[in-house]
The first five atom37 places (N, CA, C, CB, O) and aatype in JSON, in Angstrom:
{
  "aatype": [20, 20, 20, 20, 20, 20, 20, 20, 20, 20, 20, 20, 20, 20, 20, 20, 20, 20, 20, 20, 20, 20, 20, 20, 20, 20, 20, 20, 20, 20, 20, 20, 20, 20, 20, 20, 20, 20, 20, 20, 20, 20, 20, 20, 20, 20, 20, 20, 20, 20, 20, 20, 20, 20, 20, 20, 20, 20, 20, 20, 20, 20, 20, 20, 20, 20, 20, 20, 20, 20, 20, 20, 20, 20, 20, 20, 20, 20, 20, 20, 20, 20, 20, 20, 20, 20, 20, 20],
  "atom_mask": [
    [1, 1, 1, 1, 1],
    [1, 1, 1, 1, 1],
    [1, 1, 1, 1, 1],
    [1, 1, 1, 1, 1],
    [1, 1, 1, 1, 1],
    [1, 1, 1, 1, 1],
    [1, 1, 1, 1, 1],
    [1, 1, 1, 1, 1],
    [1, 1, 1, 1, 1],
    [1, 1, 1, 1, 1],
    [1, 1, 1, 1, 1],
    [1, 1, 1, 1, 1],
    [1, 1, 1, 1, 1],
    [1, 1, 1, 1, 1],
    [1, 1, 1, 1, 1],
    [1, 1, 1, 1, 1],
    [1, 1, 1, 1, 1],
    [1, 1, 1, 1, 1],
    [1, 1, 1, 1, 1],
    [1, 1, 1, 1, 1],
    [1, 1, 1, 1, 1],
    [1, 1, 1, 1, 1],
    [1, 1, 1, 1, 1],
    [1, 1, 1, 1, 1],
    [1, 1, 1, 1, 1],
    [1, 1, 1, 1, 1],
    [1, 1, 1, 1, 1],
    [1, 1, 1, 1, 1],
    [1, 1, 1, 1, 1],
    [1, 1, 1, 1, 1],
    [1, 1, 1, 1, 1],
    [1, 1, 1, 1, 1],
    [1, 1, 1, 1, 1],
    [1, 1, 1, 1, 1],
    [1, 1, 1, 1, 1],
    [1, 1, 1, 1, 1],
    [1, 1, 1, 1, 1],
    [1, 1, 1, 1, 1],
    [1, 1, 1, 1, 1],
    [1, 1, 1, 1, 1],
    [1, 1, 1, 1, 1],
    [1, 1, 1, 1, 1],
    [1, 1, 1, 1, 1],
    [1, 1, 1, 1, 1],
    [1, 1, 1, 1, 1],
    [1, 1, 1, 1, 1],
    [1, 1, 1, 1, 1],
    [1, 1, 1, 1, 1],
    [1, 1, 1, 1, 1],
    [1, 1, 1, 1, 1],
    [1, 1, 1, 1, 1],
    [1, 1, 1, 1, 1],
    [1, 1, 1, 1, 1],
    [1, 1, 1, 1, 1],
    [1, 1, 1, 1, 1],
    [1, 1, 1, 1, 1],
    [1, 1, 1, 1, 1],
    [1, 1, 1, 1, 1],
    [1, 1, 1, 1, 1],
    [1, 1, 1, 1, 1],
    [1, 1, 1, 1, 1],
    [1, 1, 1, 1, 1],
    [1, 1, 1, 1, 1],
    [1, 1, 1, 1, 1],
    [1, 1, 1, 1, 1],
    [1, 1, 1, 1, 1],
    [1, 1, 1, 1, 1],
    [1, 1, 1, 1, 1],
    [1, 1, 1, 1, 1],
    [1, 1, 1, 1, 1],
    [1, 1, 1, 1, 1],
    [1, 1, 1, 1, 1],
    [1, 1, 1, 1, 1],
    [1, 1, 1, 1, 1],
    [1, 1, 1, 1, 1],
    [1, 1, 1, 1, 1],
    [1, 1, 1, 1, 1],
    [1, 1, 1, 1, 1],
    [1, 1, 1, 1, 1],
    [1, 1, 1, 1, 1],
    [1, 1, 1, 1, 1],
    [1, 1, 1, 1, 1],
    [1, 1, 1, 1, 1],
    [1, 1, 1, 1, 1],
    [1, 1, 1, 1, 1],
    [1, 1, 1, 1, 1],
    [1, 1, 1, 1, 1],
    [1, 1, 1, 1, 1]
  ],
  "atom_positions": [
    [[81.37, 103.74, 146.04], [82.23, 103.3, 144.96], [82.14, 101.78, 144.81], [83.68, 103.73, 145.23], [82.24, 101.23, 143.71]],
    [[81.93, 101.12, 145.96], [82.09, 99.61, 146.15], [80.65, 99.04, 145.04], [81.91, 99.12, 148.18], [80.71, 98.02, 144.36]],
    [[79.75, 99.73, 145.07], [78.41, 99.5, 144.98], [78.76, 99.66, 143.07], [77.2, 100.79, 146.04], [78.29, 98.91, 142.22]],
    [[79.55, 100.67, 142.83], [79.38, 101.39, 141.24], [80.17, 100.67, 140.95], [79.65, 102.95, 140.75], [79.92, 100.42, 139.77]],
    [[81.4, 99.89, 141.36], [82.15, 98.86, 140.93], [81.6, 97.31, 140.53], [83.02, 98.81, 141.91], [81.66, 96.9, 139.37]],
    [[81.26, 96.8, 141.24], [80.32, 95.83, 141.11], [79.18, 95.77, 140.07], [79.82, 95.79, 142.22], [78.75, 94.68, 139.69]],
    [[78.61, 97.12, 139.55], [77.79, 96.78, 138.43], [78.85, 97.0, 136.92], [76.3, 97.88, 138.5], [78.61, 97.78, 136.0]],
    [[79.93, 96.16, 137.02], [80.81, 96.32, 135.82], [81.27, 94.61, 135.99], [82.24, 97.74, 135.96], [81.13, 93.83, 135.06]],
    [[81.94, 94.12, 137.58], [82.06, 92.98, 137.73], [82.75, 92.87, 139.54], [82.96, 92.46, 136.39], [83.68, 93.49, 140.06]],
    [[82.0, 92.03, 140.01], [82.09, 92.3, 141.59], [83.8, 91.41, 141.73], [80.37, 91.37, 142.72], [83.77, 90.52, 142.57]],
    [[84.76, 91.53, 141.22], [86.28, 90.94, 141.26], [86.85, 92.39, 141.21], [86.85, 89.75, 139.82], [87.96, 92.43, 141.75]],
    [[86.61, 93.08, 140.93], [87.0, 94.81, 140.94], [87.32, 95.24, 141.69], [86.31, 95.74, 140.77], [86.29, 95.2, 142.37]],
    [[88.16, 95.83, 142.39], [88.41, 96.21, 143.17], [88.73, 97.97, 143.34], [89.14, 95.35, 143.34], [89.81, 98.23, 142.82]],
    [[88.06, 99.15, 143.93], [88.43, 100.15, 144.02], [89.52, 100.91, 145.16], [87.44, 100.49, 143.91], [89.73, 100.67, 146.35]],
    [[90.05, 101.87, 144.28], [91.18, 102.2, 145.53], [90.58, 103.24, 146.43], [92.73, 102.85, 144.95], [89.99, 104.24, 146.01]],
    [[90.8, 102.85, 148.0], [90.34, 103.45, 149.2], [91.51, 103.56, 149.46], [89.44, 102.84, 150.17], [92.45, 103.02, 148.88]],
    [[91.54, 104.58, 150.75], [92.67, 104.84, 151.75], [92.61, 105.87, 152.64], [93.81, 105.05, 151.15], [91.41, 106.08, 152.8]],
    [[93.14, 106.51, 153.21], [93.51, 108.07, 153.76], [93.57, 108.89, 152.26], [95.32, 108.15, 154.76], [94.07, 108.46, 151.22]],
    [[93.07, 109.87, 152.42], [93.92, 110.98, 150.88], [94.99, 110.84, 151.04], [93.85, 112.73, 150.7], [95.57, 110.7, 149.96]],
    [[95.72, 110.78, 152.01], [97.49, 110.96, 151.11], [97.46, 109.77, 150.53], [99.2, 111.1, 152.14], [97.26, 109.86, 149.32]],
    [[97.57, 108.71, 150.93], [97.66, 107.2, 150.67], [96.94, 107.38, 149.03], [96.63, 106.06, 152.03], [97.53, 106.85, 148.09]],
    [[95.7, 108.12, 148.8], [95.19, 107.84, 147.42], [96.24, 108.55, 146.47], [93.6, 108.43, 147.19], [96.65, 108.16, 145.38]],
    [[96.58, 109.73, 147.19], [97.27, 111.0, 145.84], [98.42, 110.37, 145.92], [97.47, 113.0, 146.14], [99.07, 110.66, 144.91]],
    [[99.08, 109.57, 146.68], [100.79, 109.13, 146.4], [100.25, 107.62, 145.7], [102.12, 108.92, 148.24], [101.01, 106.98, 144.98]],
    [[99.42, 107.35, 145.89], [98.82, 106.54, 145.0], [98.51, 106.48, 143.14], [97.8, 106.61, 145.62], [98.79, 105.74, 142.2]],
    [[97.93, 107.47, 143.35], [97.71, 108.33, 142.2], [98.39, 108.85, 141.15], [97.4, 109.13, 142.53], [97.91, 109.1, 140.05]],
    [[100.22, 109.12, 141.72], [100.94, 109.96, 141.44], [102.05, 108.53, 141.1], [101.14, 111.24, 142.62], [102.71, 108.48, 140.06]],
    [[102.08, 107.63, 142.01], [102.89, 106.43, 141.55], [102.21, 105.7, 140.43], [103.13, 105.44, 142.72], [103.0, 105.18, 139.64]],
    [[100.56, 105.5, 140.1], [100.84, 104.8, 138.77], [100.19, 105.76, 138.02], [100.29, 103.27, 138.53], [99.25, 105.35, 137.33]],
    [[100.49, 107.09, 137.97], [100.27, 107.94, 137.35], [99.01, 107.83, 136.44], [101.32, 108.14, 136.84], [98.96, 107.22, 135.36]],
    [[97.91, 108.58, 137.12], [96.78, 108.09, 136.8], [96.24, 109.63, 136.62], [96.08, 107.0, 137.89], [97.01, 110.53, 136.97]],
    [[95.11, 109.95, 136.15], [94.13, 111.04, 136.33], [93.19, 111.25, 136.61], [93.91, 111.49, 135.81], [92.49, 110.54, 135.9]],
    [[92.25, 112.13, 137.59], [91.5, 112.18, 137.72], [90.97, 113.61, 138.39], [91.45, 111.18, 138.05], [91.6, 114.38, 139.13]],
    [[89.44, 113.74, 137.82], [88.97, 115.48, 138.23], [87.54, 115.26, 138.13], [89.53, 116.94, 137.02], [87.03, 115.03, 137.03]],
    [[86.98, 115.32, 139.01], [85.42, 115.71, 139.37], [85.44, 117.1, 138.69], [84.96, 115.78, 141.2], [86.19, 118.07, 138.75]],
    [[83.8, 116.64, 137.73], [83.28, 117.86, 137.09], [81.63, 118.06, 137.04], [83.84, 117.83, 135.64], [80.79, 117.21, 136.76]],
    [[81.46, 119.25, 137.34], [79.63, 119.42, 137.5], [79.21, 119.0, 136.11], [78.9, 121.26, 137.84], [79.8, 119.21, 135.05]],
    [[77.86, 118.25, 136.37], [77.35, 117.89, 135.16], [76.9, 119.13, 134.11], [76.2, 117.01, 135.5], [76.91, 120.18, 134.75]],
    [[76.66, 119.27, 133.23], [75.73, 120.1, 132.24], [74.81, 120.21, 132.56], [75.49, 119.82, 131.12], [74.25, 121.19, 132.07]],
    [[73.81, 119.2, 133.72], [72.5, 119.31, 133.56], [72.14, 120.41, 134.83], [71.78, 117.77, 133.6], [70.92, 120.61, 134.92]],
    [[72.8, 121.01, 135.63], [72.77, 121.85, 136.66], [72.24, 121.45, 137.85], [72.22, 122.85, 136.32], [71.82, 122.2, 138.74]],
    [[72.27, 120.0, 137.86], [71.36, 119.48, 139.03], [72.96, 119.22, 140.2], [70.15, 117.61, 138.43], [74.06, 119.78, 140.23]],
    [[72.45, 118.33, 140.83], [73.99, 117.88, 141.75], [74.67, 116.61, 141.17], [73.66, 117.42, 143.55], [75.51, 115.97, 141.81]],
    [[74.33, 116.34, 140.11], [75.26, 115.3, 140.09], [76.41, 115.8, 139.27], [74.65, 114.01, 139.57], [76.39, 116.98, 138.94]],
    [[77.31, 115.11, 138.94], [78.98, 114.82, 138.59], [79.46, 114.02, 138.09], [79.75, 114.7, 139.35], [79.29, 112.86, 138.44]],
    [[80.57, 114.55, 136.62], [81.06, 113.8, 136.29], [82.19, 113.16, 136.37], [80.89, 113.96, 135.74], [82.87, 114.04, 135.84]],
    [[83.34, 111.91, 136.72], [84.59, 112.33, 136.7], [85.15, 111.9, 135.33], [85.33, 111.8, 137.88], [85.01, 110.92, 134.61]],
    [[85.74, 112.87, 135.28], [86.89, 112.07, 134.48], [88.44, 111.91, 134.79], [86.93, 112.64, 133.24], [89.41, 112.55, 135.21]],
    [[88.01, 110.41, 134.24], [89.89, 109.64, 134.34], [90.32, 108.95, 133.27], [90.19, 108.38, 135.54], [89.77, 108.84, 132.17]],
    [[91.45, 108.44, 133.69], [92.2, 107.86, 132.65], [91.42, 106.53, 132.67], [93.86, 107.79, 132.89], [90.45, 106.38, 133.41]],
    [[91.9, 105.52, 131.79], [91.51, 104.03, 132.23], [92.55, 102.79, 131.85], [90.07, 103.69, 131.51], [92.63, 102.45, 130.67]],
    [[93.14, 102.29, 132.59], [93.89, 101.33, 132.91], [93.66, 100.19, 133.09], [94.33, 101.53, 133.61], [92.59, 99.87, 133.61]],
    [[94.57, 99.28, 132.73], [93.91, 97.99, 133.63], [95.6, 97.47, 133.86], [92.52, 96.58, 132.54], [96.64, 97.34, 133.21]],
    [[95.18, 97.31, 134.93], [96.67, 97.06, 136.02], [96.7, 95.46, 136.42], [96.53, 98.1, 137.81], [95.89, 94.83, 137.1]],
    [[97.62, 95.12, 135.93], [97.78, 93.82, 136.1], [98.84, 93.5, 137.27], [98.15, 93.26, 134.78], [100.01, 93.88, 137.36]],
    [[98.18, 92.8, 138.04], [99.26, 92.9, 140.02], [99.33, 91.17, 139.86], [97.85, 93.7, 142.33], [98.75, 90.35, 139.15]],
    [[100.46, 91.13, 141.03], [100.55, 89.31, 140.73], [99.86, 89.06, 141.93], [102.28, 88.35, 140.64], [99.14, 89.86, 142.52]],
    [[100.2, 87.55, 142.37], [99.29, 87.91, 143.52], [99.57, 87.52, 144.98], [98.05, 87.35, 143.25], [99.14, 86.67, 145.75]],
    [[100.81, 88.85, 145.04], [100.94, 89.46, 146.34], [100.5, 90.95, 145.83], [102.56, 89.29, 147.09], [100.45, 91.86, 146.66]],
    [[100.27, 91.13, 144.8], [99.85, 92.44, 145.07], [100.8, 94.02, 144.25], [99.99, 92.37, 146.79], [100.56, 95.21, 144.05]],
    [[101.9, 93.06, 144.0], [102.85, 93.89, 143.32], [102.75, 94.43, 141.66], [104.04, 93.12, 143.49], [103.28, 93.57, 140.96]],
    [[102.45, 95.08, 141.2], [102.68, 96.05, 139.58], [103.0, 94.92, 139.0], [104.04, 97.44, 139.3], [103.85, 94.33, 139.65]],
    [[102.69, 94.38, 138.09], [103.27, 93.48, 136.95], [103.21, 94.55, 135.56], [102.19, 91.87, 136.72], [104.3, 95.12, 135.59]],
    [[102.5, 95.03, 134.48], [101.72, 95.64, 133.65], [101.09, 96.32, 133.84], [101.22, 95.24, 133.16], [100.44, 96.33, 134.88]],
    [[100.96, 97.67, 132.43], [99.45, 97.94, 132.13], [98.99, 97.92, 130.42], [99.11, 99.52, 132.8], [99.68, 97.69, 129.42]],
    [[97.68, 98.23, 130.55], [97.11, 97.69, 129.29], [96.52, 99.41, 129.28], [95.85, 96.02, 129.34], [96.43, 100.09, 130.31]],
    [[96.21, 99.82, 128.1], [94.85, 101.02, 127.99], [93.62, 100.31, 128.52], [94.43, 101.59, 126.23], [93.75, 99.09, 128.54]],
    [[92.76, 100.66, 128.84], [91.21, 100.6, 129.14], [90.25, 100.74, 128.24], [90.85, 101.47, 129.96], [89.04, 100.75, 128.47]],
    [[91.13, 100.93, 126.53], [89.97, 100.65, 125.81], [90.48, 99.54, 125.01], [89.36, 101.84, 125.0], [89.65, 99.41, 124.12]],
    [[91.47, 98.6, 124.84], [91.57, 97.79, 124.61], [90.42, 96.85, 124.24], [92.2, 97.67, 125.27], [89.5, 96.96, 125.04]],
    [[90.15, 95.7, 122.97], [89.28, 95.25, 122.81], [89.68, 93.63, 123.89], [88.99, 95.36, 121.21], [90.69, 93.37, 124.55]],
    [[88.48, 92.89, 123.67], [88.94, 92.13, 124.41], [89.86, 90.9, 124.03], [88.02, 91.88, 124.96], [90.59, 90.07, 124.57]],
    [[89.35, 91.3, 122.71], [90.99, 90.45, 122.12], [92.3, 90.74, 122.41], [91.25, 90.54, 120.71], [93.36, 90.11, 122.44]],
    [[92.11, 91.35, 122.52], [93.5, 92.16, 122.45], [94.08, 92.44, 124.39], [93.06, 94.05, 121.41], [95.27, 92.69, 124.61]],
    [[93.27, 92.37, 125.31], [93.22, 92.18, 126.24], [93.67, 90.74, 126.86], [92.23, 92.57, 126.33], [94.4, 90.5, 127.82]],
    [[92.92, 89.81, 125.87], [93.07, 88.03, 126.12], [94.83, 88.15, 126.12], [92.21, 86.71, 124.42], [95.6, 88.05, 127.07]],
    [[95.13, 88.43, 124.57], [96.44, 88.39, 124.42], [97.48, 88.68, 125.17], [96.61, 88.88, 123.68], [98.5, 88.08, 125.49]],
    [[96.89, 90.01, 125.45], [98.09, 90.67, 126.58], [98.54, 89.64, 127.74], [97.41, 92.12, 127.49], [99.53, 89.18, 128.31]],
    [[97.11, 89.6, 127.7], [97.01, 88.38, 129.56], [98.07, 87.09, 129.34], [94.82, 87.25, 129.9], [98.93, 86.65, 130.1]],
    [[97.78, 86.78, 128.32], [98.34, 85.25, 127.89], [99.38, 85.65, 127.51], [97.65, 84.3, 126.8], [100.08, 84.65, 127.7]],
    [[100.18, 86.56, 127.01], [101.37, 86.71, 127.3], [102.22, 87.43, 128.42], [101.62, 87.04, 126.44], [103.44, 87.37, 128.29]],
    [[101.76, 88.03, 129.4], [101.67, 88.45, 130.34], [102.08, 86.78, 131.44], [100.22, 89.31, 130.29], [102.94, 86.79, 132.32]],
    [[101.66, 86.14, 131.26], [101.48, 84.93, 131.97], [101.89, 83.68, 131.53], [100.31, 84.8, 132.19], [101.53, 82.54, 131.85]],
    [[102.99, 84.23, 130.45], [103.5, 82.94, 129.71], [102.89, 82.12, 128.93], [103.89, 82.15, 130.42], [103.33, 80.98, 128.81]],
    [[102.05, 82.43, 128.43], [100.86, 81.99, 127.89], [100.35, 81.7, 126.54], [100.2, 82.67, 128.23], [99.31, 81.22, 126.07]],
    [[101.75, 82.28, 125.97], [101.35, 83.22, 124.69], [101.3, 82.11, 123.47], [102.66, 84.59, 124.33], [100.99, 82.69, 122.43]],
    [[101.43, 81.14, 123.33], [101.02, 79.85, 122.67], [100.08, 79.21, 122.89], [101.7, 79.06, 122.73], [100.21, 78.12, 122.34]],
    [[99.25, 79.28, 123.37], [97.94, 78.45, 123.67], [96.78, 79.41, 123.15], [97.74, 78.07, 125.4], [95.6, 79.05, 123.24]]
  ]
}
């Protein structure tokens, strides 16, 4: 995962843990997710999830969320108001 994260932007961070730790994870910022066999009948897989972008302060705590398809305008904005920002 560490490896598939990084070809998007190596500041990414993916969630690891024990399974319980992921599914009470999972279930607190209510997220989705389900591994599915590809179409092509070989071994690979698809998942699908939701997509989020979780904005934490930085100890680490929930501040926001945004959708994941957000443009990046619209992303900037959030941030900059998110962060007091929202005039500049």
């Amino acid at each position: 995962m560490a490896n598939y994260l990084k070809s998007f932007d190596s500041r990414i961070i993916g969630l690891t843990g024990t399974q319980d730790q992921i599914d009470r994870t999972v279930k607190e910022f209510r997220v989705f997710a389900s591994r599915e066999k590809s179409d092509d009948g070989g071994n690979t897989y698809l998942v699908s999830h939701t997509s989020y972008i979780y904005l934490m302060d930085p100890q680490g705590s929930f501040v926001n969320v945004i959708q994941g398809g957000a443009t990046g305008d619209e992303i900037a904005a959030w941030l900059r108001k998110e962060m007091g920002l929202a005039g500049t």
